[in-house]
Wavefront OBJ file of the C-alpha trace (Angstrom):
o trace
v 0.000 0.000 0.000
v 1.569 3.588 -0.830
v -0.040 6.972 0.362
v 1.307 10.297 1.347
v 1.972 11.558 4.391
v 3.067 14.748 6.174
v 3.947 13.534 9.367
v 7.734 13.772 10.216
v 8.814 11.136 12.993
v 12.376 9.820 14.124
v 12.095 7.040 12.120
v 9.909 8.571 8.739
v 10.189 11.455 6.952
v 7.602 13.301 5.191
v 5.976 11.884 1.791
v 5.083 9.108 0.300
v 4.912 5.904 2.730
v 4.567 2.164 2.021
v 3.667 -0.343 3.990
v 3.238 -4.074 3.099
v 1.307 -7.642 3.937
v 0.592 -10.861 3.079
v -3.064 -10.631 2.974
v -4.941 -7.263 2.038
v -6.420 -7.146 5.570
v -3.462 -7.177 7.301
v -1.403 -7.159 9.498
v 0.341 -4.393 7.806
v 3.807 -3.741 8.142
v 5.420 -0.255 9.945
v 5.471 2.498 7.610
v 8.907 3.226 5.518
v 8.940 6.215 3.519
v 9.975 5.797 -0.365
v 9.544 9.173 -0.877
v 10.698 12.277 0.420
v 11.543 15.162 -1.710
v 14.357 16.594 -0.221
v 16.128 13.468 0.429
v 15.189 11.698 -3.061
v 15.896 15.178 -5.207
v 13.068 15.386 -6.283
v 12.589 19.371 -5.173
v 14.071 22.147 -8.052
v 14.309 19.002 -10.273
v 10.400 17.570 -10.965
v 8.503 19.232 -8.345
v 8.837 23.148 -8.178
v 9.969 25.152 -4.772
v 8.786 27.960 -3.710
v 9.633 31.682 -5.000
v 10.528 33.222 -2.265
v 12.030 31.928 0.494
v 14.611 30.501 -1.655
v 16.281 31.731 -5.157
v 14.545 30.136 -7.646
v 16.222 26.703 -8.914
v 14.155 25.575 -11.737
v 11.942 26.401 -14.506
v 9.221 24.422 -13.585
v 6.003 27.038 -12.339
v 4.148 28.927 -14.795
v 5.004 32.955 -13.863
v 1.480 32.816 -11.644
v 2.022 29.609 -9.849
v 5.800 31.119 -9.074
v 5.005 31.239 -5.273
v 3.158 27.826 -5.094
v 5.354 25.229 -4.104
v 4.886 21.648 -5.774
v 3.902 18.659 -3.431
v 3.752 14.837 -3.849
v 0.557 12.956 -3.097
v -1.895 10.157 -5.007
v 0.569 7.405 -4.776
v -0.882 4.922 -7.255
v 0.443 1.593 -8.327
v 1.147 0.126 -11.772
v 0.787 -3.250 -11.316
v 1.301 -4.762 -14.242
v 4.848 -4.065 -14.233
v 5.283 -5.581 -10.971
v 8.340 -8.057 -10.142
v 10.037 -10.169 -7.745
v 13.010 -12.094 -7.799
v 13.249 -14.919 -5.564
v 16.604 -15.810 -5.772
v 17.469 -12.422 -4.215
v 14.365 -11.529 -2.643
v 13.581 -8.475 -4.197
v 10.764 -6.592 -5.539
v 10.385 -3.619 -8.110
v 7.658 -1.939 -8.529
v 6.325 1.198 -10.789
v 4.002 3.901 -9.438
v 2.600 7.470 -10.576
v 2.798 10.284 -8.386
v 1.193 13.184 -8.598
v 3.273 16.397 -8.064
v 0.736 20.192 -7.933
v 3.618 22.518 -9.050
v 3.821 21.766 -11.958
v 0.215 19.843 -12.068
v 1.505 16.521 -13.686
v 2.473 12.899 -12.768
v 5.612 11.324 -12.837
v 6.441 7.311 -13.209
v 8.105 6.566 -10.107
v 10.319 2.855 -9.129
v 10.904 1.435 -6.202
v 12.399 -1.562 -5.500
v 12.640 -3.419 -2.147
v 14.375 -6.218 -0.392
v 11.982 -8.800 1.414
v 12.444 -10.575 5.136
v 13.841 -13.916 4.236
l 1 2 3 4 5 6 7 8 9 10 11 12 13 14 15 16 17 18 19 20 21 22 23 24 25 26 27 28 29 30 31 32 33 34 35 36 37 38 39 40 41 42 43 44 45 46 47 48 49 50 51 52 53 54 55 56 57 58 59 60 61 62 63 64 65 66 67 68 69 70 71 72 73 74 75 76 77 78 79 80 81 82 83 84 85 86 87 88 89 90 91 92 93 94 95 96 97 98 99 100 101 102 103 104 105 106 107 108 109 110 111 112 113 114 115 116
C-alpha cells in the first residue's frame, strides 16, 4: 500500500509511505517512507519550490504559480509491471505520483528487499 503523508517522525520522513502484507487485511507492516523530496531530489528538479524563500532553482512554475510550491501525493500503483526475484528476494515496482507545481504525474520505481 503507498499513500502520502506529512507527518515527520524519528524514524519517517515526510511523503510518500509504504507499507506491506501478506493478505490485504493485514497485518500491515510499519510504515517506511519511499519518498521524500528533499532526500530523493526530487525538489528544483520535478517538483517546483517555492519563489521566495529561496532563489529560484528551476523552470518548472508557470510565472502565476511562481510562489506555489509543488507537493507529492496520489501514490498509485502500476501493477502490471510488478516483479520479484526470488533468488534475491527483491521486488520492483512502478508507481505514478502526482506532483501540484507543476500539475503533472511522474512514473516513479521502487524496488525493495523482502524478510527472508
Amino acid at each position: 500500500m503507498l499513500y502520502g503523508c506529512t507527518d515527520k517522525t524519528p524514524l519517517n520522513l515526510p511523503g510518500i509511505y509504504m507499507r506491506t502484507a501478506e493478505q490485504p487485511w493485514g497485518p500491515w507492516s510499519l510504515p517506511q517512507t519511499v519518498f521524500n523530496a528533499d532526500r530523493d531530489h526530487g525538489t528544483c528538479y520535478f517538483i517546483h519550490r517555492a519563489v521566495p524563500p529561496g532563489p529560484q532553482c528551476d523552470d518548472l512554475s508557470t510565472p502565476d504559480r511562481i510562489a506555489l510550491a509543488g507537493g507529492n501525493y496520489a501514490p498509485y500503483f502500476i501493477s502490471r509491471f510488478t516483479t520479484g526475484d526470488e533468488d534475491s528476494g527483491t521486488s520492483t515496482f512502478y508507481w505514478t505520483m502526482a506532483t501540484f507545481n507543476p500539475y503533472t504525474q511522474v512514473i516513479m520505481k521502487t524496488t525493495i528487499q523482502g524478510a527472508r
